[in-house]
C-alpha positions as CSV (number, residue, x, y, z in Angstrom):
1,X,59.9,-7.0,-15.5
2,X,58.8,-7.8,-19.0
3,X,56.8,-5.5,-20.8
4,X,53.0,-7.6,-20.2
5,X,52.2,-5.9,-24.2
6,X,54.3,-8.4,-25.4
7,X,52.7,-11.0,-24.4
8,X,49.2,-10.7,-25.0
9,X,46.9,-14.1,-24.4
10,X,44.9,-15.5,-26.8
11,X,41.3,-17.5,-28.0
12,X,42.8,-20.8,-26.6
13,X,44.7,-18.8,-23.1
14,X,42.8,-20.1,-20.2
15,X,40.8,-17.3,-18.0
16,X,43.7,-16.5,-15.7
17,X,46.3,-16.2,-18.0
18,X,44.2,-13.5,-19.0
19,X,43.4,-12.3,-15.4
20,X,47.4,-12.4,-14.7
21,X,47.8,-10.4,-18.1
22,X,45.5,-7.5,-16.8
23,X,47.4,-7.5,-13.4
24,X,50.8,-7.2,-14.7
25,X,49.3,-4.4,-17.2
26,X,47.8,-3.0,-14.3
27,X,51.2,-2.9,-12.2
28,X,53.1,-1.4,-15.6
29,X,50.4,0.8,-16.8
30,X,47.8,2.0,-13.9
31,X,44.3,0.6,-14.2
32,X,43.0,2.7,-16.4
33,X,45.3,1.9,-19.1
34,X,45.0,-1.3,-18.8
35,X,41.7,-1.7,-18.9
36,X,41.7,0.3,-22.5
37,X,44.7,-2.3,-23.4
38,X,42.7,-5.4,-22.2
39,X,39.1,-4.3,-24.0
40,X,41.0,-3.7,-27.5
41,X,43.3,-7.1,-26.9
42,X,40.0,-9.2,-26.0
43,X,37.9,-7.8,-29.2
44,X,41.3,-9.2,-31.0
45,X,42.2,-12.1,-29.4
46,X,39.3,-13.0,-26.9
47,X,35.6,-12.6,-26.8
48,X,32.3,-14.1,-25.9
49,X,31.9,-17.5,-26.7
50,X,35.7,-18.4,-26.0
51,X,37.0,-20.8,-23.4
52,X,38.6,-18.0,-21.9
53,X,35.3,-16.2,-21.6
54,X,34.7,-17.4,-18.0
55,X,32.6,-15.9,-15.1
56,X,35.8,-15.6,-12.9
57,X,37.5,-13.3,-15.9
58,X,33.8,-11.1,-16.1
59,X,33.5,-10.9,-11.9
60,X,37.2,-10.1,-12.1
61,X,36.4,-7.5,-14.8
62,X,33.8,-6.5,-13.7
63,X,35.8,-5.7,-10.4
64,X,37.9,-3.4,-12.6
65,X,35.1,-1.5,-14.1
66,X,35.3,-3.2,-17.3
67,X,31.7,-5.2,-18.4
68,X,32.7,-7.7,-21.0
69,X,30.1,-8.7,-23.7
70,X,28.9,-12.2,-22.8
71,X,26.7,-15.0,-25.4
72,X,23.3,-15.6,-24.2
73,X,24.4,-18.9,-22.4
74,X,27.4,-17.4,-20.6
75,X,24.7,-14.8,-19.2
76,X,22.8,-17.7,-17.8
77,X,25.7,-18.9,-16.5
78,X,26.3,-15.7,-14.6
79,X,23.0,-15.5,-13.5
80,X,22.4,-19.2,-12.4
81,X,26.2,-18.6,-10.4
82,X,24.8,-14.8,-8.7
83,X,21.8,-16.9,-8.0
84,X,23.3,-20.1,-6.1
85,X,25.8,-16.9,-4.4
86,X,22.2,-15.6,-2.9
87,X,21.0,-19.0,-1.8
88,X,24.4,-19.2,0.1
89,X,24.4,-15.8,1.9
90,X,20.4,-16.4,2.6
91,X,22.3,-19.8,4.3
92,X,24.7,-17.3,6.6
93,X,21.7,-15.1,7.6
94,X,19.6,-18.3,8.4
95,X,22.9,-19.8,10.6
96,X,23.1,-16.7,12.1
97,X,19.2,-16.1,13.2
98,X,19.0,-19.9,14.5
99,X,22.0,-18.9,16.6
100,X,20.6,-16.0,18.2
101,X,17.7,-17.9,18.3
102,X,19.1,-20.3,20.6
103,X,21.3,-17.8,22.6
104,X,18.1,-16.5,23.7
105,X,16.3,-19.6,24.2
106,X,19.1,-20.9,26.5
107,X,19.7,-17.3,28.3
108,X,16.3,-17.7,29.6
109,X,16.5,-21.2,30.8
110,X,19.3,-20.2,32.7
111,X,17.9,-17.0,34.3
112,X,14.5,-19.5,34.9
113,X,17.3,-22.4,36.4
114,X,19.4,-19.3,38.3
115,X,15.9,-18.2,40.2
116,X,15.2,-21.1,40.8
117,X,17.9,-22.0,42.6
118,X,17.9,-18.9,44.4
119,X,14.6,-18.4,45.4
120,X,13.1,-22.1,44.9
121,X,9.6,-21.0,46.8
122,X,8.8,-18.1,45.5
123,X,9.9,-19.0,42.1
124,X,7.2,-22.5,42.8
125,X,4.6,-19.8,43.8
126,X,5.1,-18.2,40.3
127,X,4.6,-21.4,38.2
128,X,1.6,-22.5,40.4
129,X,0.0,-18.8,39.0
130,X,0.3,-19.7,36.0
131,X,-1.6,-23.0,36.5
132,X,-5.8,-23.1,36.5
133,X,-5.1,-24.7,39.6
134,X,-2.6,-22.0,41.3
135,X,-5.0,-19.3,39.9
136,X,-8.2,-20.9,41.8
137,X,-5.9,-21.3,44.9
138,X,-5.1,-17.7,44.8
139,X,-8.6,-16.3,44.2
140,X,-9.8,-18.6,47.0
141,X,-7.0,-16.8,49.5
């Protein structure tokens, strides 16, 4: 395996030539190490503002334990992105309440369908209470 220290990215590497960088740094070096390597390479050779300076390369970073400095649109960026990433896990909570939701809904017509079935009179003499009509009946008895 090459040594990764030889060939550092630069301004115009995309994000995940940088990403790759750090990874094969990481396999050579430990974590730690490489994140020292990567900070000091991407104050040289990187930075905030550059086409490299992506939110996939911070999250991925950021993963690592190493916050990279970001320009005040790239922070918008990150928090319009964490903000759409919300909306889409209030989405799986909301598909996941309308499908209990509906487990339930149907459970109980199917217990309601299952005694009626079984028991078809006594389960007509429980609607009818439920009715002004059934309840006048019953007082009257």
């Amino acid at each position: 395996m090459a040594d990764p220290t030889r060939i550092i990215p630069t301004k115009t590497s995309p994000s995940q030539s940088w990403v790759e960088w750090h990874k094969a740094m990481k396999n050579r070096y430990g974590k730690k190490q490489a994140n020292i390597l990567f900070v000091k390479a991407w104050e040289l050779r990187g930075g905030a503002g550059t086409s490299a300076s992506t939110n996939e390369l911070r999250t991925y970073m950021a993963d690592n334990d190493v916050v990279l400095d970001t320009s005040t649109m790239e922070s918008i960026t990150d928090a319009t992105l964490t903000g759409f990433d919300s909306i889409g896990d209030l989405f799986t909570i909301g598909k996941y309440a309308v499908i209990t939701v509906g487990v339930i809904v149907v459970g109980g017509l199917g217990l309601l369908v299952y005694n009626i079935a079984k028991q078809p009179f006594k389960a007509v003499g429980s609607v009818s209470n439920l009715t002004p009509i059934g309840k006048a009946t019953k007082a009257l008895k």
